[in-house]
PyMOL commands that place a pseudoatom at each C-alpha (Angstrom):
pseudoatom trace, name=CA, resn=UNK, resi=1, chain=A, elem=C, hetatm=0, pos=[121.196, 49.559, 63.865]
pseudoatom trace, name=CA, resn=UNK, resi=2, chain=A, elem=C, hetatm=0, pos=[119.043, 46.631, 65.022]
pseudoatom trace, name=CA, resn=UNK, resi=3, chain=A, elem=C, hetatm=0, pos=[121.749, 45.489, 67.325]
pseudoatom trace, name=CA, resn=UNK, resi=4, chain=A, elem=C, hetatm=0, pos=[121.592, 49.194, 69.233]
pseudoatom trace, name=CA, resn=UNK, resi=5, chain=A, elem=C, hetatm=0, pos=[117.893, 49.523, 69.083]
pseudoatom trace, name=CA, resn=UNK, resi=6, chain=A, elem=C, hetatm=0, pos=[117.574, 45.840, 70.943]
pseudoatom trace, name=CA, resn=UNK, resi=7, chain=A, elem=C, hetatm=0, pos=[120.176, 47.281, 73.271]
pseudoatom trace, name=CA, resn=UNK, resi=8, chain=A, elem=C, hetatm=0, pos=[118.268, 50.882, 74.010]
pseudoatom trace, name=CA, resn=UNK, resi=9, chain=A, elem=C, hetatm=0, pos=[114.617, 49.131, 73.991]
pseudoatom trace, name=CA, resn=UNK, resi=10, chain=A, elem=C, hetatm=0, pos=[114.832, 48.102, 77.880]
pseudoatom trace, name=CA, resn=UNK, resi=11, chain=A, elem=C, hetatm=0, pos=[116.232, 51.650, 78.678]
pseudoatom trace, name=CA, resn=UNK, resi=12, chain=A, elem=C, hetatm=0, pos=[113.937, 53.831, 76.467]
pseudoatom trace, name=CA, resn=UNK, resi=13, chain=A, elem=C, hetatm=0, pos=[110.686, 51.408, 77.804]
pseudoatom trace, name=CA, resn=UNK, resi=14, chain=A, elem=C, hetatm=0, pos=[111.711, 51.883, 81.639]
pseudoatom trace, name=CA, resn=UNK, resi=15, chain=A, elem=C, hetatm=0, pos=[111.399, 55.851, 80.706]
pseudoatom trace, name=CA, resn=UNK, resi=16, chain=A, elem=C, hetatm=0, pos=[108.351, 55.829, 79.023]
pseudoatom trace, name=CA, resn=UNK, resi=17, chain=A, elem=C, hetatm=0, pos=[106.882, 56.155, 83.014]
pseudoatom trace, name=CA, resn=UNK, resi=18, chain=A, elem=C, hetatm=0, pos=[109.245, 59.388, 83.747]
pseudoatom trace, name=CA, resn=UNK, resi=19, chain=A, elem=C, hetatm=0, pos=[108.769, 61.118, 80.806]
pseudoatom trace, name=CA, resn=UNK, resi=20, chain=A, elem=C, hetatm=0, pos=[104.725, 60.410, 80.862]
pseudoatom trace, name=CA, resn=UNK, resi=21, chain=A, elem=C, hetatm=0, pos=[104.695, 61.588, 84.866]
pseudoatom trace, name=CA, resn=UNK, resi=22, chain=A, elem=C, hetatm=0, pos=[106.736, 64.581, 83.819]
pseudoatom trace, name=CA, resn=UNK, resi=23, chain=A, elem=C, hetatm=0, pos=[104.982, 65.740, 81.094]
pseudoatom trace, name=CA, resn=UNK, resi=24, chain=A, elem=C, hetatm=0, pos=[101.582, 65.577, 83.008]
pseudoatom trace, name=CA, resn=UNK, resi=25, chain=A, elem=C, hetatm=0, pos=[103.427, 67.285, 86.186]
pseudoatom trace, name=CA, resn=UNK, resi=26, chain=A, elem=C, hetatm=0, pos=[104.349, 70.256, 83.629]
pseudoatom trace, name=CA, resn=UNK, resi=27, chain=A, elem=C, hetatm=0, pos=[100.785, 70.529, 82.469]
pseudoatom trace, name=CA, resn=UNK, resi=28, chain=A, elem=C, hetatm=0, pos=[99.106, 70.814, 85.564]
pseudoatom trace, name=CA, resn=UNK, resi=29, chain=A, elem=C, hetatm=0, pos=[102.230, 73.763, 86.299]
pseudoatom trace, name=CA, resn=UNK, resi=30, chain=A, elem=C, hetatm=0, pos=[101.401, 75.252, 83.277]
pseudoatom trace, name=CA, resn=UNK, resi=31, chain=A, elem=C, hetatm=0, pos=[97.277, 75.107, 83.848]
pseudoatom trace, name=CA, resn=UNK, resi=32, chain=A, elem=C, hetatm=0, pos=[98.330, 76.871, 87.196]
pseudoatom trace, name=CA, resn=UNK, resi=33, chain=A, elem=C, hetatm=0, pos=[100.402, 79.739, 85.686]
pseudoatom trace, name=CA, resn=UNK, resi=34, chain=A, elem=C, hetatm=0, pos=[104.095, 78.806, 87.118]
pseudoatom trace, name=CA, resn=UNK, resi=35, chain=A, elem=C, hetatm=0, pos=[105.899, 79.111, 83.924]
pseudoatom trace, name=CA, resn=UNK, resi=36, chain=A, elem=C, hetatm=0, pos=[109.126, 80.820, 85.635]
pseudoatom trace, name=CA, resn=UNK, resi=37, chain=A, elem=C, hetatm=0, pos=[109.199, 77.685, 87.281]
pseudoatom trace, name=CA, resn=UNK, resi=38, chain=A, elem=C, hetatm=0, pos=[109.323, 74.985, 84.736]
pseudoatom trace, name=CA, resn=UNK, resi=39, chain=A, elem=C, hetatm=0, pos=[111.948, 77.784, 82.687]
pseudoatom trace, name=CA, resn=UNK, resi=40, chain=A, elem=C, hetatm=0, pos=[114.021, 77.524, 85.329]
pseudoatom trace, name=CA, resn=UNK, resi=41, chain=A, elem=C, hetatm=0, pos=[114.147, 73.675, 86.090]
pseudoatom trace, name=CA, resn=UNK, resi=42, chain=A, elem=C, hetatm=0, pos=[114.232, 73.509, 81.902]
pseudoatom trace, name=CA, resn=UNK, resi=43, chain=A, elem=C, hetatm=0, pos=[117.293, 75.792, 81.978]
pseudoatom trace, name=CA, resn=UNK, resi=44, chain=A, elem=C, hetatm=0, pos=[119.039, 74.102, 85.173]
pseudoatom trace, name=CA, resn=UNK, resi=45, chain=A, elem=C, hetatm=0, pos=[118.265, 70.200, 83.879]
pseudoatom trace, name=CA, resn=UNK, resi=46, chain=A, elem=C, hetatm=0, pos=[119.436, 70.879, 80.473]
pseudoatom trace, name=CA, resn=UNK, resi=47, chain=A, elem=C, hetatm=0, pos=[122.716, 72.244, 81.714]
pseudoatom trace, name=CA, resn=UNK, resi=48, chain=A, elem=C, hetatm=0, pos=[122.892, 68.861, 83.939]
pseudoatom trace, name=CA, resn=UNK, resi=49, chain=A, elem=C, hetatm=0, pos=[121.981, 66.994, 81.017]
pseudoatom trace, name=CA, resn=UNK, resi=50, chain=A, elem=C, hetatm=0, pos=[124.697, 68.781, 78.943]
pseudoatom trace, name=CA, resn=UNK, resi=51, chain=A, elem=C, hetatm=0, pos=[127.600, 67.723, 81.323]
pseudoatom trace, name=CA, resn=UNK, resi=52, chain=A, elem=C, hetatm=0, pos=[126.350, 64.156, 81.418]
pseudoatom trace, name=CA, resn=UNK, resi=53, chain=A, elem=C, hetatm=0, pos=[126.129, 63.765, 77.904]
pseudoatom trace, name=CA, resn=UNK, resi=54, chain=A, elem=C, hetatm=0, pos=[129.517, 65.542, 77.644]
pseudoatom trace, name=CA, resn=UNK, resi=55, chain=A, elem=C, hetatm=0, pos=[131.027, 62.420, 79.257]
pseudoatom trace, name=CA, resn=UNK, resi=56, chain=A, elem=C, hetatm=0, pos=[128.846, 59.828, 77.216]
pseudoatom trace, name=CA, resn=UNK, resi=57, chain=A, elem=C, hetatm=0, pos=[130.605, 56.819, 75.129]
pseudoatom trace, name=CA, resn=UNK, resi=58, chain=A, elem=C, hetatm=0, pos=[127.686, 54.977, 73.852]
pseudoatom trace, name=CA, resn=UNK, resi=59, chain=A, elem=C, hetatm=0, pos=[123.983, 55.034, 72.796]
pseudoatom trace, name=CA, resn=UNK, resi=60, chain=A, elem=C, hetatm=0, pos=[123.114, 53.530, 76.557]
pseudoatom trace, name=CA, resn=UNK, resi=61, chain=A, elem=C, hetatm=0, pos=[124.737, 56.430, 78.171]
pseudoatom trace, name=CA, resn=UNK, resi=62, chain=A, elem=C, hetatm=0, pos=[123.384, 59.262, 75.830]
pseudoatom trace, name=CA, resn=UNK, resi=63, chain=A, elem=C, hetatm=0, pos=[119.679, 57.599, 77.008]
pseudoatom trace, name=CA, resn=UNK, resi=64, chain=A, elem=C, hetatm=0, pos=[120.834, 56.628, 80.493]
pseudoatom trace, name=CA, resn=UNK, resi=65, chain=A, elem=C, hetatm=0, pos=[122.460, 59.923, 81.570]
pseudoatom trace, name=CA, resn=UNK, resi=66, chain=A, elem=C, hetatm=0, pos=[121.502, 62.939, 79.828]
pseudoatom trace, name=CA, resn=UNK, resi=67, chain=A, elem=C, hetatm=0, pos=[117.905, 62.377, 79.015]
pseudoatom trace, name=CA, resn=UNK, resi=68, chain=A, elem=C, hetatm=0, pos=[117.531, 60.585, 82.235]
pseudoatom trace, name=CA, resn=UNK, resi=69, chain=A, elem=C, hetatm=0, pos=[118.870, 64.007, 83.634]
pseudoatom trace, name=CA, resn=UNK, resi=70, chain=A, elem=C, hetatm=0, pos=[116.890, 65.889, 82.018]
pseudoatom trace, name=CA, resn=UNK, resi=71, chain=A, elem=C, hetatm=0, pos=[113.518, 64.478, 82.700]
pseudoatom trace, name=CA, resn=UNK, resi=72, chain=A, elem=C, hetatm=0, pos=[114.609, 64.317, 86.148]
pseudoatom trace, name=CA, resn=UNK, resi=73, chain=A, elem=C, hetatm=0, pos=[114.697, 67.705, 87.085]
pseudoatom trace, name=CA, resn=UNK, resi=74, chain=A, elem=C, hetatm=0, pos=[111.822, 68.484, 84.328]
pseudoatom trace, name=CA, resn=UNK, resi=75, chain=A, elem=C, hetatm=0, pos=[110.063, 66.251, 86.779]
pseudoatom trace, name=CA, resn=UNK, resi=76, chain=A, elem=C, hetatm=0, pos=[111.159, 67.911, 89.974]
pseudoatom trace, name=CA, resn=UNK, resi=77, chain=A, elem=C, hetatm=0, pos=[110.776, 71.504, 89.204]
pseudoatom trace, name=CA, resn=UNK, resi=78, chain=A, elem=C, hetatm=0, pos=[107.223, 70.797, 87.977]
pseudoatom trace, name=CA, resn=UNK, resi=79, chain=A, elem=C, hetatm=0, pos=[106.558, 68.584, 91.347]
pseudoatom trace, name=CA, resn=UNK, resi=80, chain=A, elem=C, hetatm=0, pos=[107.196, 72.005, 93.071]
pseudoatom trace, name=CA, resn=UNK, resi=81, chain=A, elem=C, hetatm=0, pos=[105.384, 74.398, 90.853]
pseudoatom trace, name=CA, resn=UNK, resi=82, chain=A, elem=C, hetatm=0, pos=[102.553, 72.275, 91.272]
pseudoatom trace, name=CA, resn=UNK, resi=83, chain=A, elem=C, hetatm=0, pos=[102.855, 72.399, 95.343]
pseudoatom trace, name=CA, resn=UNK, resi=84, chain=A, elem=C, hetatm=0, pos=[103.374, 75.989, 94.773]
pseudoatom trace, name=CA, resn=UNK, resi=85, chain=A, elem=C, hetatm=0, pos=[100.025, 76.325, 93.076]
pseudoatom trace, name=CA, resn=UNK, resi=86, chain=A, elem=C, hetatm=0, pos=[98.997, 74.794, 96.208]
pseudoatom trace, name=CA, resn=UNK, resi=87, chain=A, elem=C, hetatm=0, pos=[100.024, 76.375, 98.668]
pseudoatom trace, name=CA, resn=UNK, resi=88, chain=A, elem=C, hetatm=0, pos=[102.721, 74.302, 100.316]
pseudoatom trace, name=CA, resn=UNK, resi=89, chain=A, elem=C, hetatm=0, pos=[104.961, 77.731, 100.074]
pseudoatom trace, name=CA, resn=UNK, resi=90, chain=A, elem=C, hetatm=0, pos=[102.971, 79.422, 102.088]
pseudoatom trace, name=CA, resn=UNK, resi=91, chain=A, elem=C, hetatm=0, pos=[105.860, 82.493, 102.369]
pseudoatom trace, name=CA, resn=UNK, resi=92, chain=A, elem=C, hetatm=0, pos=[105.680, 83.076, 98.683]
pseudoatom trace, name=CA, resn=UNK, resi=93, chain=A, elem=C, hetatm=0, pos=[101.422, 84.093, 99.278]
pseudoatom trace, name=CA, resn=UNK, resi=94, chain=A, elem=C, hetatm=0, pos=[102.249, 85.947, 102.050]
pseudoatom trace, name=CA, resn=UNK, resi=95, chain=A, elem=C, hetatm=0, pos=[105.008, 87.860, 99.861]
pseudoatom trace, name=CA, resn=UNK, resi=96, chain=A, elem=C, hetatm=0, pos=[102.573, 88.732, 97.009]
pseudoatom trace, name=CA, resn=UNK, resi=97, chain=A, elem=C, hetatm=0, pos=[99.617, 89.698, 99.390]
pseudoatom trace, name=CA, resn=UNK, resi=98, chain=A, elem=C, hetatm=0, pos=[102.393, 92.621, 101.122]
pseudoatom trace, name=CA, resn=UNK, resi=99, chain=A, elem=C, hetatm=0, pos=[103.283, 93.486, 97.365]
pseudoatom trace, name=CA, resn=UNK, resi=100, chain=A, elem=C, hetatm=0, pos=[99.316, 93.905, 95.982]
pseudoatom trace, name=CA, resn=UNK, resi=101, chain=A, elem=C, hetatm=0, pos=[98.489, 95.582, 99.328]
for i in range(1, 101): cmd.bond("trace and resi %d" % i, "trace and resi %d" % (i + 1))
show_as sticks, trace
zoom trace
């Protein structure tokens, strides 16, 4: 046990930074409403993470490829709720507005 845990340290340490940036990313998403967002980066990165773990041998690449994955696109799905929320799709306003009338 000590041997793997002196082995994973380095790698879980080094993620501490993308799982901390993601979970902040995915609360300002969810203060701004854009659940259907973070569902569907949840739903796509777990499926990625799924496949790479699929193919893992070791402790390294359980941390190093799936939750890495995962995390990931967490991250990036969040990144563009939060521009949504902001306005950086500006077609997706203009959408709504011709739908409320």
């Amino acid at each position: 046990v000590r041997r793997n845990l002196l082995v994973l340290l380095p790698h879980i340490a080094a993620q501490m930074a993308l799982v901390s940036v993601t979970l902040v990313t995915e609360a300002l998403a969810i203060g701004g409403g854009r659940f259907k967002w973070l569902a569907g980066g949840t739903t796509a990165s777990s499926v990625v993470a799924v496949i790479k773990l699929r193919g893992a041998v070791d402790l390294v690449d359980i941390w190093n490829g799936g939750i890495v994955a995962l995390f990931v696109g967490r991250l990036v799905t969040a990144s563009l709720a939060v521009m949504d929320m902001n306005g950086l799709f500006r077609w997706r306003e203009m959408k709504r507005k011709n739908i409320n009338g």
